[in-house]
DRENTORMI-357315 format. One record per residue (C-alpha): residue number from 1; x, y, z. Coordinates in steps of 0.02 Angstrom, whole numbers, plus 50000, padded with zeros to 5 digits. Example, Ala and Ser with C-alpha at 12.3 -4.5 7.8 and 13.67 -1.06 7.14 Angstrom:
    n   east  north     up
    1  50615  49775  50390
    2  50684  49947  50357
# end
This chain:
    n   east  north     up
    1  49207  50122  50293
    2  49188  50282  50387
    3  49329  50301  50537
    4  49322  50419  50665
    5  49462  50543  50672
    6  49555  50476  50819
    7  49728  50585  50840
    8  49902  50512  50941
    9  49944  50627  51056
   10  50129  50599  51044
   11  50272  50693  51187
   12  50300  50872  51193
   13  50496  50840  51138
   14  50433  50779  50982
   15  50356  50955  50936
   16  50498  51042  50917
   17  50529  50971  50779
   18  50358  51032  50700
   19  50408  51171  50549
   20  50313  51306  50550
   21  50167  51342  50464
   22  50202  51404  50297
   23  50031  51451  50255
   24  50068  51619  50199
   25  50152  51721  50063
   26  50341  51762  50076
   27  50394  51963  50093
   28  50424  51964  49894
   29  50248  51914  49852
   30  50300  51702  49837
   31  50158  51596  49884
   32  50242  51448  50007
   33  50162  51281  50030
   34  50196  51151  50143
   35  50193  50979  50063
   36  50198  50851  50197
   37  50224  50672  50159
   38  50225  50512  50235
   39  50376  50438  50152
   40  50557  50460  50155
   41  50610  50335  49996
   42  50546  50441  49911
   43  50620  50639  49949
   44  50744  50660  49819
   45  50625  50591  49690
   46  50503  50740  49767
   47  50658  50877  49767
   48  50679  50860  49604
   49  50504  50882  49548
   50  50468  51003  49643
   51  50636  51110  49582
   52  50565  51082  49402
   53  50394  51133  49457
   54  50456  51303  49536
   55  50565  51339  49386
   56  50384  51322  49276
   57  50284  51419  49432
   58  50412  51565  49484
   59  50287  51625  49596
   60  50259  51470  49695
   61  50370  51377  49810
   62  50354  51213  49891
   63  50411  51172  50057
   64  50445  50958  50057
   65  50426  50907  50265
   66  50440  50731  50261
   67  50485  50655  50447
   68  50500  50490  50496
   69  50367  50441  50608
   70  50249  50543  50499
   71  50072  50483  50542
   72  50084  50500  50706
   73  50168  50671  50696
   74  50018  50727  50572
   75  49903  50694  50671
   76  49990  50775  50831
   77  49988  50944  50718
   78  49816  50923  50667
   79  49757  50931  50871
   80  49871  51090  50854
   81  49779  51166  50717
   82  49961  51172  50614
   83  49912  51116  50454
   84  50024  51087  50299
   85  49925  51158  50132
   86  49973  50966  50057
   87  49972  50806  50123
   88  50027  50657  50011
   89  50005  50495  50104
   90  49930  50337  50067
   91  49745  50279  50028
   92  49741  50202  50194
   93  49613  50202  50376
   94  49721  50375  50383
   95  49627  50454  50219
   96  49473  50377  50305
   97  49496  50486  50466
   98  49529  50659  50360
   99  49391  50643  50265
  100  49286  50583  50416
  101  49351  50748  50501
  102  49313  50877  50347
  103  49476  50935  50334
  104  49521  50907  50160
  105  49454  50998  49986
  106  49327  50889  49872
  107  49401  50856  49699
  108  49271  50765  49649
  109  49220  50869  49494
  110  49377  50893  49438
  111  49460  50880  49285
  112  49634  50805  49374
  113  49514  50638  49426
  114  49474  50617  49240
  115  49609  50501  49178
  116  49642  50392  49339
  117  49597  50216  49330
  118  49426  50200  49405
  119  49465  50056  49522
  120  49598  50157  49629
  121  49463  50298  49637
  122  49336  50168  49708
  123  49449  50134  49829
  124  49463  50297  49906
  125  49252  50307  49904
  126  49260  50155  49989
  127  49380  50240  50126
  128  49268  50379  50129
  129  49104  50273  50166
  130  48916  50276  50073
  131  48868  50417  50189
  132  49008  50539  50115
  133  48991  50666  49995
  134  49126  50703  49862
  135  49306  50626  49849
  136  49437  50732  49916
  137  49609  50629  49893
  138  49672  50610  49701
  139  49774  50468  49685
  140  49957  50466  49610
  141  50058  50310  49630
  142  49996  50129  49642
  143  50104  49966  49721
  144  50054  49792  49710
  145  50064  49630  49812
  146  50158  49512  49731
  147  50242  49333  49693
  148  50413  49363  49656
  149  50474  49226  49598
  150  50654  49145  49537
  151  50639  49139  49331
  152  50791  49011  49341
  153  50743  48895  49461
  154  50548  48890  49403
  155  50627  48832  49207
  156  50754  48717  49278
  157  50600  48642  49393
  158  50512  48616  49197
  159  50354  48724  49282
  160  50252  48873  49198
  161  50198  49008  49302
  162  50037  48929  49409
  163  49875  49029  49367
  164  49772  48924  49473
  165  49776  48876  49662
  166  49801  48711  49625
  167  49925  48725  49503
  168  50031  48831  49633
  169  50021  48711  49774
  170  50085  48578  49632
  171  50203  48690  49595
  172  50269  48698  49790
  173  50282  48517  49802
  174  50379  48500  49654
  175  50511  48632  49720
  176  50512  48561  49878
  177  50517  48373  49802
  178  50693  48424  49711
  179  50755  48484  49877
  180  50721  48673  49839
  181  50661  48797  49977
  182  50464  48817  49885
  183  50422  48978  49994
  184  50557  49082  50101
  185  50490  49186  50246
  186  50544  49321  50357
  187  50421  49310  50477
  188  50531  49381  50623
  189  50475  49532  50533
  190  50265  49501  50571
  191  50233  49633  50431
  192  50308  49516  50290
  193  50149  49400  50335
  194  50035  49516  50272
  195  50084  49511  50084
  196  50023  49328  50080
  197  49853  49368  50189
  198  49827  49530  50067
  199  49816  49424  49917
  200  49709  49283  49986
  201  49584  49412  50066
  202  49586  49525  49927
  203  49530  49414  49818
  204  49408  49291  49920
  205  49362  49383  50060
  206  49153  49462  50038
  207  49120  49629  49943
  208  49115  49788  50055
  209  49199  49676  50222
  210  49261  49828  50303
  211  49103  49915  50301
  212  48985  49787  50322
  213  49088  49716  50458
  214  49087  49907  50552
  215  48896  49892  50525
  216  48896  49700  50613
  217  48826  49615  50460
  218  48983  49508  50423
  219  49132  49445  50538
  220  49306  49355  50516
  221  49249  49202  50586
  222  49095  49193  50463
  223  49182  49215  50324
  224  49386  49226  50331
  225  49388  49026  50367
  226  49444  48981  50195
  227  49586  49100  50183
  228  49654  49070  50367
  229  49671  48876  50309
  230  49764  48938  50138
  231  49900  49014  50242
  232  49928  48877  50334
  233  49931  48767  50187
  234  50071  48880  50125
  235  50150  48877  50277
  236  50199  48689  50257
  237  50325  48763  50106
  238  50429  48859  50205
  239  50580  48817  50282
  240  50688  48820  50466
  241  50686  48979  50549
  242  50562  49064  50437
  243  50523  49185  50651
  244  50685  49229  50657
  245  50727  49280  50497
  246  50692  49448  50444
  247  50636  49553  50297
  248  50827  49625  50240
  249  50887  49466  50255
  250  50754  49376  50161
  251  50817  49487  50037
  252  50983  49450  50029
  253  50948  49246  50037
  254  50805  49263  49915
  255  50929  49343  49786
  256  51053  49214  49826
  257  50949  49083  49755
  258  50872  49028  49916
  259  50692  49001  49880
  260  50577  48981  49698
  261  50444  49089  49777
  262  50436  49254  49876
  263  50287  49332  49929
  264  50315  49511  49944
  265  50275  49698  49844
  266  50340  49751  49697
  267  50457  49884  49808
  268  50555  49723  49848
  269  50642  49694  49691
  270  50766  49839  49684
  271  50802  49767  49878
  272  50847  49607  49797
  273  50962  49644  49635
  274  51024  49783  49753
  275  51113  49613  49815
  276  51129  49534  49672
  277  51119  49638  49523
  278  51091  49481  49389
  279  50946  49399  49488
  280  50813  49326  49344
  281  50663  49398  49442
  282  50481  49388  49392
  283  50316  49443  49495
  284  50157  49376  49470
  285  49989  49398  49543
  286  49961  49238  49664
  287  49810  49133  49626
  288  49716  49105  49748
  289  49560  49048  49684
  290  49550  48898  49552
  291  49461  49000  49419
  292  49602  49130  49342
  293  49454  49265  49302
  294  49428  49310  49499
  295  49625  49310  49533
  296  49641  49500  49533
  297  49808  49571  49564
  298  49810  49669  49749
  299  49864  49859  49721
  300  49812  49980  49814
  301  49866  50193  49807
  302  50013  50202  49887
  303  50023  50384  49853
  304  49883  50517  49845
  305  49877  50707  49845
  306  49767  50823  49951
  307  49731  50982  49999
  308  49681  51030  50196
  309  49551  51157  50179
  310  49602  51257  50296
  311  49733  51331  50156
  312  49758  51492  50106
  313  49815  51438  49950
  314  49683  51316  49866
  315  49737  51362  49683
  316  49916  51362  49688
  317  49895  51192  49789
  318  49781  51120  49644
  319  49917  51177  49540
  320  50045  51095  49613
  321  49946  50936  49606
  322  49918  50948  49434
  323  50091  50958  49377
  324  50127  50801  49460
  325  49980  50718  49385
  326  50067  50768  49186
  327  50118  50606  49111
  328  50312  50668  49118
  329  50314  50689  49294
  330  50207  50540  49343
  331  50335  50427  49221
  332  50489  50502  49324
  333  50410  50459  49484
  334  50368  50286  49441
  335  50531  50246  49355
  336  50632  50301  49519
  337  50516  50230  49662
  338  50465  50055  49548
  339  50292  50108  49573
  340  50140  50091  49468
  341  50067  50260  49381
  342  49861  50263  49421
  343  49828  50364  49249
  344  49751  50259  49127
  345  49879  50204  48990
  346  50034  50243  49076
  347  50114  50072  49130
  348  50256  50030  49185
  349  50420  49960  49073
  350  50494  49867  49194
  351  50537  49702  49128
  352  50552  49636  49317
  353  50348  49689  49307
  354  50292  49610  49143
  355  50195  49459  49247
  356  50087  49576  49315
  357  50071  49716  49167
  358  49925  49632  49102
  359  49834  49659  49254
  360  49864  49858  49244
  361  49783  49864  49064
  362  49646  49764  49099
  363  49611  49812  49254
  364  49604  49664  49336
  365  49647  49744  49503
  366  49572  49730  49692
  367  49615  49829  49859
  368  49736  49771  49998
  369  49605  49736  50132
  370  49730  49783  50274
  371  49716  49961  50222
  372  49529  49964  50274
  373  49553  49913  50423
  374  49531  50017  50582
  375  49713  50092  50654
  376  49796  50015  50791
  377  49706  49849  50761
  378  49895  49761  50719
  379  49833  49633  50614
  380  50011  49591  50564
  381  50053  49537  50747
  382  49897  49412  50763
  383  49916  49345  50586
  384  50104  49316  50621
  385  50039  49227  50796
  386  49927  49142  50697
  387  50057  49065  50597
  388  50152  49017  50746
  389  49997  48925  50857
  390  49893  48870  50697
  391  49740  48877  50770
  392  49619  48959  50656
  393  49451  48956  50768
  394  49552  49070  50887
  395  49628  49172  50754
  396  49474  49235  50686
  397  49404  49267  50860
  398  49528  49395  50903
  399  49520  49464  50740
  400  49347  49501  50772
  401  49375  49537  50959
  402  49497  49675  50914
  403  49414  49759  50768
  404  49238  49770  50886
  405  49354  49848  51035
  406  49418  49983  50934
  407  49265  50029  50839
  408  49183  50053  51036
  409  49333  50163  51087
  410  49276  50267  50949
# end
């Protein structure tokens, strides 16, 4: 799906706090970068990389701006022609609009791409569009949308982990049957809704949606009927108050035994023993579909690396990027942020993640569909709506309605 570049222009007050452009070589012959990210989890995690990268690379320094907000503020400097050397954000519609605007370096014949799992580099062409030449983001860190569920509970309920739709709405009415809370929600929070959507429309939804729907060949209410019905059917598992109940507390209740099921990412399980440190967590992949073979776990790059090309500095940016591609940098990262390594072969340890490891080796992995679509749509607030009316003829509508708006804006 090709997306136009389409920059916020945010208020003035909010460019003072714009660095400045570090573009250049210090007085004593250094070579600065800027590295601007769109995270702030993860900044001491970065420091310390980068200190270890500067003690390998004397004559290199990296310059970590990492503000909340950070989109937005990106794309404010962009209109200002203030470009970092490095951005590291997501594989998201943002990715789509950089590339769209030839602003970033092709790495597509390079040696770093060489050992990433092809599916997470298929997701990025699939940002870029058909029409585009090249692939100019290399991807770093992977998350995943996931069941969490409670390992207790599940044993004392005598039920196996479902691998089927069927065998997971059986597996809801037996929890709720024994007076357990089957699903909990937080859906005062409407981004908590999308975990659930991601996995049913990841895995059901048509090949190539986002572009073909751009292109008008394909719409929601053609073919999104089937998973609009699943979330209602889940729906009927939840429990009072799941709208005004949010995400940190859904936390805390979830790892005080309230619920068997949770559907979140794996970056919600250090939230949870953060409560309660002894929680018997396990994820897996939700079925959605009743043959096991198409229920693909959702994961999408959470983290990629690119260069603007407006550097002055390609090499010592490529560098840079290559360091934290080495195996003992990319196992540091995803030990510290629970995230998912894209190289081939390096997996994760976590016991919390051993549902889902098999997935990772055999590469039985999809996209999030959310992250195609075009930004500002807010499908989070008219899926959470959704929830509320239950009507899905309407649903779908608007879900059309707003994607065709925004793609005339632009």
């Amino acid at each position: 799906m090709k997306v136009s570049f389409t920059p916020i222009i945010i208020g003035a007050a909010s460019l003072l706090f714009l660095p400045a452009c570090s573009n250049e070589a210090a007085e004593d012959g250094t070579v600065e970068l800027e590295l601007f990210s769109n995270k702030t989890e993860n900044i001491a995690t970065y420091e310390k990389l980068i200190e270890k990268f500067e003690e390998e690379h004397e004559g290199i320094r990296i310059n970590l701006y990492a503000p909340p907000d950070a989109e937005t503020l990106l794309r404010t400097r962009l209109v200002k022609d203030d470009m970092p050397d490095i951005v590291t954000i997501a594989g998201s519609a943002l990715y789509g609009e950089l590339t769209d605007a030839g602003m970033l370096v092709d790495y597509d014949d390079s040696p770093m791409l060489e050992n990433i799992q092809p599916a997470y580099l298929d997701m990025l062409k699939e940002l870029e569009g058909k029409e585009a030449e090249g692939l100019h983001g290399v991807p770093f860190a992977a998350n995943a949308n996931t069941v969490i569920y409670n390992k207790e509970k599940l044993d004392e309920l005598g039920l196996e982990v479902p691998t089927t739709w069927d065998e997971f709405i059986t597996a809801l009415q037996t929890a709720e049957d024994a007076g357990e809370i089957p699903i909990y929600y937080t859906l005062q929070d409407a981004w908590t809704a999308m975990p659930a959507w991601n996995s049913i429309a990841g895995v059901l939804q048509p090949d190539q949606f986002a572009e073909r729907k751009t292109n008008g060949e394909v719409s929601f209410e053609e073919t999104h009927v089937e998973m609009a019905e699943k979330m209602k059917e889940l729906l009927e598992y939840g429990h009072e108050r799941m709208y005004g109940i949010g995400y940190n507390d859904g936390n805390r209740e979830f790892a005080q035994g309230n619920g068997v099921f949770y559907f979140q990412g794996n970056w919600a399980v250090p939230e949870i023993l953060t409560t309660n440190p002894d929680a018997d967590l396990g994820v897996f992949a939700m079925p959605v579909s009743n043959n096991p073979e198409e229920n693909k776990l959702v994961s999408g790059v959470d983290v990629l690396f690119a260069t603007m090309k407006e550097t002055e500095h390609p090499e010592e940016a490529e560098e840079f990027i290559s360091f934290m591609l080495e195996e003992a940098q990319s196992e540091q990262y995803m030990s510290e942020q629970a995230a998912f390594s894209v190289l081939e072969g390096v997996l994760s340890d976590d016991p919390y993640m051993e549902g889902i490891r098999p997935k990772f080796e055999n590469g039985e992995i999809t996209s999030f569909p959310d992250h195609f679509y075009p930004p500002g749509m807010g499908a989070e607030n008219m899926i959470q709506e959704f929830l509320y009316r239950g009507d899905v003829q309407a649903f779908l509508e608007r879900l059309d309605r707003e994607w065709d708006q925004i793609q005339l804006r632009f």
